[in-house]
C-alpha positions in Angstrom: 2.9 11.1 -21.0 2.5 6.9 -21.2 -0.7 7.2 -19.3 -2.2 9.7 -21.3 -5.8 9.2 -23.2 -5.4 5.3 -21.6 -8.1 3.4 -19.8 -6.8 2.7 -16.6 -9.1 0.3 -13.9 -8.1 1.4 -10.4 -9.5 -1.6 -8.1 -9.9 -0.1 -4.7 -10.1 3.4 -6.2 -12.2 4.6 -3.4 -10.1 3.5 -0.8 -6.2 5.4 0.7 -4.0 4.0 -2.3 -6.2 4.1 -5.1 -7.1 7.1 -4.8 -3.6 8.3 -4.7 -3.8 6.5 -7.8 -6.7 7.9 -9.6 -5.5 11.4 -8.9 -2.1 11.0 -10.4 -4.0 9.2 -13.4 -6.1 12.2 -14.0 -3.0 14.2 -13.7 -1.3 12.3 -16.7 -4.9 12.6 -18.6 -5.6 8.9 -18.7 -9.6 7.8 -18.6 -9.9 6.3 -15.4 -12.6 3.8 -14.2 -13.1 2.8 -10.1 -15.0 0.0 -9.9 -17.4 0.6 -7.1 -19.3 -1.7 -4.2 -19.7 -0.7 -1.1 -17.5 2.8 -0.6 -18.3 6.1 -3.3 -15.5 7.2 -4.2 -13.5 10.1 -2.7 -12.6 12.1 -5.7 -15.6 13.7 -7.4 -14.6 14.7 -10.7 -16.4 14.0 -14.0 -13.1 12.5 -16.1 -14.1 9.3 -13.9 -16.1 6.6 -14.7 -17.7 4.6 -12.2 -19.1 0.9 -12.3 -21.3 -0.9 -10.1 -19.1 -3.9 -9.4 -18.7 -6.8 -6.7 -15.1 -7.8 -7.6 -16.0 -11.3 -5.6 -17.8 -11.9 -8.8 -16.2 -13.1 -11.8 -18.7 -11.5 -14.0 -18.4 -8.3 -12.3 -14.5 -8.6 -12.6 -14.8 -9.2 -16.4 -17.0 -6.3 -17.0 -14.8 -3.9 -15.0 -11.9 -4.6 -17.2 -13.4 -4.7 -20.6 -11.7 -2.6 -22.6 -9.3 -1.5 -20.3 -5.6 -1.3 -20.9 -4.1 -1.2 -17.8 -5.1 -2.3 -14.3 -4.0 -0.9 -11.0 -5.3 -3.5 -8.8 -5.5 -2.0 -5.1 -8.5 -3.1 -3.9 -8.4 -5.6 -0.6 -8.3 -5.6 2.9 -5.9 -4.3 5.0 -5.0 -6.3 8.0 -3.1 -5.6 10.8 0.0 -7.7 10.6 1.3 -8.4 13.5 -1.2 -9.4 15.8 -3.0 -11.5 13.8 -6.2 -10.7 15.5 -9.6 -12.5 15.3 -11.1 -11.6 11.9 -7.7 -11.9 10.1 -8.4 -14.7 8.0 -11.6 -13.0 6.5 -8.9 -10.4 5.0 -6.7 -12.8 3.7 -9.1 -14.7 2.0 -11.0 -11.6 0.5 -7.2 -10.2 -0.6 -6.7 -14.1 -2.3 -10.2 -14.0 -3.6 -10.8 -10.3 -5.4 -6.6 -10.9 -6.5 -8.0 -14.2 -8.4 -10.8 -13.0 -9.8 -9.2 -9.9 -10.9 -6.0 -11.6 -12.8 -8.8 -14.1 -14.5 -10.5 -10.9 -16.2 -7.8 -9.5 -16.9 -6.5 -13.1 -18.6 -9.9 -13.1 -20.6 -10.3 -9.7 -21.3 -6.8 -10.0 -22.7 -5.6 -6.7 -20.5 -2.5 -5.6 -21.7 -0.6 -4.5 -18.3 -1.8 -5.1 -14.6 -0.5 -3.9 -11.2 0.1 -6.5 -8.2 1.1 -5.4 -4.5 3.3 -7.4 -2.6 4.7 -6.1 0.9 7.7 -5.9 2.5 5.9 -7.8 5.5 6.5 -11.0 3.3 10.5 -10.7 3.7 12.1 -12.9 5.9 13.4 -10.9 9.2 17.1 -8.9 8.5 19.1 -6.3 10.1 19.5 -5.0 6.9 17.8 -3.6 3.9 16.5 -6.6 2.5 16.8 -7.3 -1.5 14.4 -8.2 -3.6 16.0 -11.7 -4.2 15.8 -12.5 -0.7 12.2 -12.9 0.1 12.7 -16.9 -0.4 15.3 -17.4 1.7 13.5 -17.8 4.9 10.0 -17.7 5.5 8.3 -14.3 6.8 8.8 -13.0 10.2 6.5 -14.8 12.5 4.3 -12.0 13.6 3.0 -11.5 9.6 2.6 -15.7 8.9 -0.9 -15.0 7.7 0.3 -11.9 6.1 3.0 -12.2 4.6 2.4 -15.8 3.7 -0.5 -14.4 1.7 1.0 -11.4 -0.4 3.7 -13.7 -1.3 1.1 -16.4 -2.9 -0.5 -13.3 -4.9 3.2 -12.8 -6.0 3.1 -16.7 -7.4 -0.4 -16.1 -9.0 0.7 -13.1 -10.8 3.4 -15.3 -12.0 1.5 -17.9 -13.0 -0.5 -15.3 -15.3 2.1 -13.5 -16.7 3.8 -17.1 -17.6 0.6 -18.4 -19.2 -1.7 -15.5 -20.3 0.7 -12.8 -22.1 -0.5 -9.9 -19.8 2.4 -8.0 -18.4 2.3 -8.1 -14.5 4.1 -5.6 -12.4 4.8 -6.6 -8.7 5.6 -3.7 -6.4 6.9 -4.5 -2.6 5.5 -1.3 -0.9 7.4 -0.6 2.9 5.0 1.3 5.7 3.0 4.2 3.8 1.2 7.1 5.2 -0.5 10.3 3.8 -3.8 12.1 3.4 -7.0 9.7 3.1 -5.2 7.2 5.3 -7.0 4.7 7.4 -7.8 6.8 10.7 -10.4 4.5 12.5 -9.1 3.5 16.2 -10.2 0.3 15.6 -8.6 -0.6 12.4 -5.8 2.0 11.8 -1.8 1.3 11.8 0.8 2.7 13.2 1.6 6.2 11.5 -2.2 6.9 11.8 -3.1 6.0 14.8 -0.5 8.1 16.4 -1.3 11.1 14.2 -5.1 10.7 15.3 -4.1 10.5 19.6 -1.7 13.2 18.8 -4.6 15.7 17.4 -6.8 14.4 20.3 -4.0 15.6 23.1 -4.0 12.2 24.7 -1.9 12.0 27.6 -0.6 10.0 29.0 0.7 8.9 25.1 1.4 5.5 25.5 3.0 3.9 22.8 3.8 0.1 22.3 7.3 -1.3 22.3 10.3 0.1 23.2 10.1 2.9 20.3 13.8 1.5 18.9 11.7 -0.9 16.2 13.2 0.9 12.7 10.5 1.4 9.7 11.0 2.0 6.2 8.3 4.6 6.3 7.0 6.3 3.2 4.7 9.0 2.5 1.9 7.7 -0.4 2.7 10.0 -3.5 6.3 8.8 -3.9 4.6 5.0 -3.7 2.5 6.5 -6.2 5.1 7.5 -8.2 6.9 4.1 -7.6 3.4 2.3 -9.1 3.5 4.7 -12.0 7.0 3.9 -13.0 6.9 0.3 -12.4 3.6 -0.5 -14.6 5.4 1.7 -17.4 8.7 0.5 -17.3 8.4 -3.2 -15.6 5.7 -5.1 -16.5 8.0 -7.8 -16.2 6.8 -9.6 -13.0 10.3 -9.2 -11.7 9.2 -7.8 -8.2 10.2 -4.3 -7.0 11.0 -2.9 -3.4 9.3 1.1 -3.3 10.2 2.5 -0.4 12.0 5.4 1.1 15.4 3.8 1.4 15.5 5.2 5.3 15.0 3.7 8.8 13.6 5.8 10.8 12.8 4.4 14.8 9.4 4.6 16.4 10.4 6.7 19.2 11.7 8.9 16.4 8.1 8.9 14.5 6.5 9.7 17.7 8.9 13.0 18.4 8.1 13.9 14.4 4.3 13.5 14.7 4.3 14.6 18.6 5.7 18.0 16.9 4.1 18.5 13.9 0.8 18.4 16.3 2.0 20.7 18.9 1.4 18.2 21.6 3.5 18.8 24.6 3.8 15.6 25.7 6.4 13.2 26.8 5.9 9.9 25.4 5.9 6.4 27.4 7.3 3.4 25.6 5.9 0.3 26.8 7.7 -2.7 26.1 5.2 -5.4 27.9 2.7 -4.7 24.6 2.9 -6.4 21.1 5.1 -5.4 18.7 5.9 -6.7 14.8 9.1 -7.1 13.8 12.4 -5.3 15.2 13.5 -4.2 12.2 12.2 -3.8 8.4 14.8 -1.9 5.9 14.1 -2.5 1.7 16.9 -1.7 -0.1 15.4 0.7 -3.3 18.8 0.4 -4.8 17.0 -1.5 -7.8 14.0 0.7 -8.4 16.7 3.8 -8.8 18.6 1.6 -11.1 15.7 0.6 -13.2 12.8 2.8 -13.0 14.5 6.0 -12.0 12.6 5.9 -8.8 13.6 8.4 -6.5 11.4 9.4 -2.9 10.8 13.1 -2.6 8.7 13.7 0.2 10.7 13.4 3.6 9.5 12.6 7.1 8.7 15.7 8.6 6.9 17.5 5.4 4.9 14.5 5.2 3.8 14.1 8.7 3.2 18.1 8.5 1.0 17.5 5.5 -1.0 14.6 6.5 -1.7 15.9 9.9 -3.0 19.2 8.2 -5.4 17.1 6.3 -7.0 15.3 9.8 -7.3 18.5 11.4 -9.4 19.9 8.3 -10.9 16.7 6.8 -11.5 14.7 9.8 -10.9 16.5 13.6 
C-alpha cells in the first residue's frame, strides 16, 4: 500500500473529513499524527499521535509537520455558503489563515506531498456538469462570493507553492458530502444533516426551503475519502480534481430518501419564499475515473441508511 509505514499529518483530524481520513490511514498502516487545539480527537486508538498545536501559529505549523511526509490538510471552518450570514468572514479568514500557515511549514519543513480542498462552490453557475477547466470562466455563483472566492485563492496559493517550493500539491474539488460524524448542530449544520437530524426528531410540519427541484452532486464521505487517497498518490500535480458522485440528485428527492430511511410519515412542504444557493451544481468526475481510477461506491439510499443509523445510536 503507498501509505503504508508513512507519516501522514491530518489537519483537522478531529473534525467530519479528517477523521474519515485518519481511519482510512490507519487502514493502509501509515503513522498518522492529528494535530490538536481545541477538539480531542474522535478516534481513540494508540497508532495515533497527537500534538498540541494552534495551526494560527507558524511555529506550531512547523512543528506539526516536521518529519512528516505527507499532509492532508482539512482543518478550517466550514461556512454556510449561501447565505453568507453574520460571522462568515471570521471563517474565511481562519480557512485563508491555517491554509497559509500550513503550506509555509510544509515549504520549510520541505514536506514531500500535501493535500489542498477546493469546492465545487467556487465554479461558476452551469446546467451542466461543470469541468475542471471551467472554474475561470465566470466568477462563482453569487450566493458563495465569500466562499467560493476564498477556496479558489487557496487554489492559487497552492500553486504558488508547488511552483516555487518543490512540494507536490494535490487540489481536490469535493461536491456536497455527508456521512457518519457529520456536522449535526441546528445552528451550524447543512443541508443533508440538518434534514437527517428533523427527520429523527419527527418534525412535522417538515418544512423544507426552496422548491425541492435544486439538483446536488451529493456524495457520501468514504468515496471522497477514497478520492483524497488516490489523488495525493497519483496527482500531486496541482492540476485540480472534481470528486464527486457523478449524479444529480433533486432536494425533493433527498428529502423522500432521508424522510424513508427515518420512517417519518410525513409529507414534506417546499417553500419557495426562503433562501436557497444555487439551482443547479453537477461536476463532471469524468477526469478523476480517467486518471486516478476513481470510482463512487456508496449510493444514495445505503448512505443515508448508514449515516442515519449512526445519529440514532451516536447522537439521538
Amino acid at each position: 500500500m503507498f501509505y503504508k509505514n508513512q507519516p501522514c499529518l491530518v489537519t483537522g483530524g478531529s473534525g467530519f473529513v479528517g477523521t474519515h481520513i485518519v481511519k482510512a490511514l490507519l487502514d493502509q498502516g501509515a503513522d498518522v499524527r492529528i494535530p490538536v487545539h481545541e477538539r480531542k480527537p474522535l478516534i481513540d486508538d494508540p497508532r495515533i499521535e497527537t500534538i498540541d498545536a494552534d495551526l494560527t501559529r507558524p511555529e506550531d505549523c512547523l512543528s506539526a509537520v516536521r518529519g512528516m511526509r505527507f499532509v492532508f490538510h482539512a482543518a478550517g471552518a466550514v461556512a454556510g455558503a449561501g447565505l453568507e450570514a453574520a460571522g462568515a468572514m471570521s471563517g474565511i479568514a481562519t480557512n485563508l489563515t491555517l491554509t497559509s500557515r500550513i503550506l509555509e511549514a510544509a515549504w520549510a519543513e520541505k514536506v514531500e506531498r500535501l493535500l489542498l480542498f477546493g469546492s465545487s462552490t467556487a465554479y461558476p453557475a452551469a446546467e451542466h456538469p461543470v469541468r475542471e477547466n471551467e472554474l475561470w470562466d465566470a466568477p462563482p455563483h453569487p450566493s458563495y462570493l465569500g466562499y467560493g472566492w476564498m477556496r479558489r485563492y487557496i487554489e492559487r496559493m497552492g500553486e504558488f507553492v508547488a511552483r516555487d517550493s518543490g512540494v507536490g500539491i494535490s487540489i481536490v474539488r469535493p461536491t456536497a458530502v455527508y456521512g457518519p460524524h457529520d456536522n449535526f448542530d441546528p445552528k451550524t449544520s447543512h443541508v443533508i444533516a440538518a434534514l437527517i437530524r428533523r427527520a429523527v426528531e419527527g418534525e412535522d410540519p417538515f418544512i423544507v426551503w426552496g422548491t425541492g427541484d435544486e439538483v446536488r452532486d451529493i456524495l457520501h464521505i468514504s468515496d471522497l475519502v477514497k478520492g483524497c487517497l488516490l489523488a495525493l498518490e497519483k496527482k500531486a500535480d496541482c492540476d485540480p480534481i472534481n470528486i464527486g458522485s457523478g449524479e444529480g440528485t433533486t432536494i425533493r428527492g433527498l428529502t423522500e430518501v432521508i424522510l424513508g430511511a427515518t420512517g417519518h410519515d410525513v409529507v414534506p412542504v417546499f417553500d419557495p419564499t426562503k433562501p436557497t444557493t444555487i439551482p443547479v451544481r453537477l461536476t463532471d468526475i469524468a477526469k478523476a475515473r480517467e486518471e486516478l481510477g476513481f470510482e463512487p461506491m456508496t449510493g444514495l439510499a445505503q448512505g443515508i441508511e448508514e449515516t442515519v443509523r449512526w445519529y440514532r445510536d451516536t447522537l439521538a
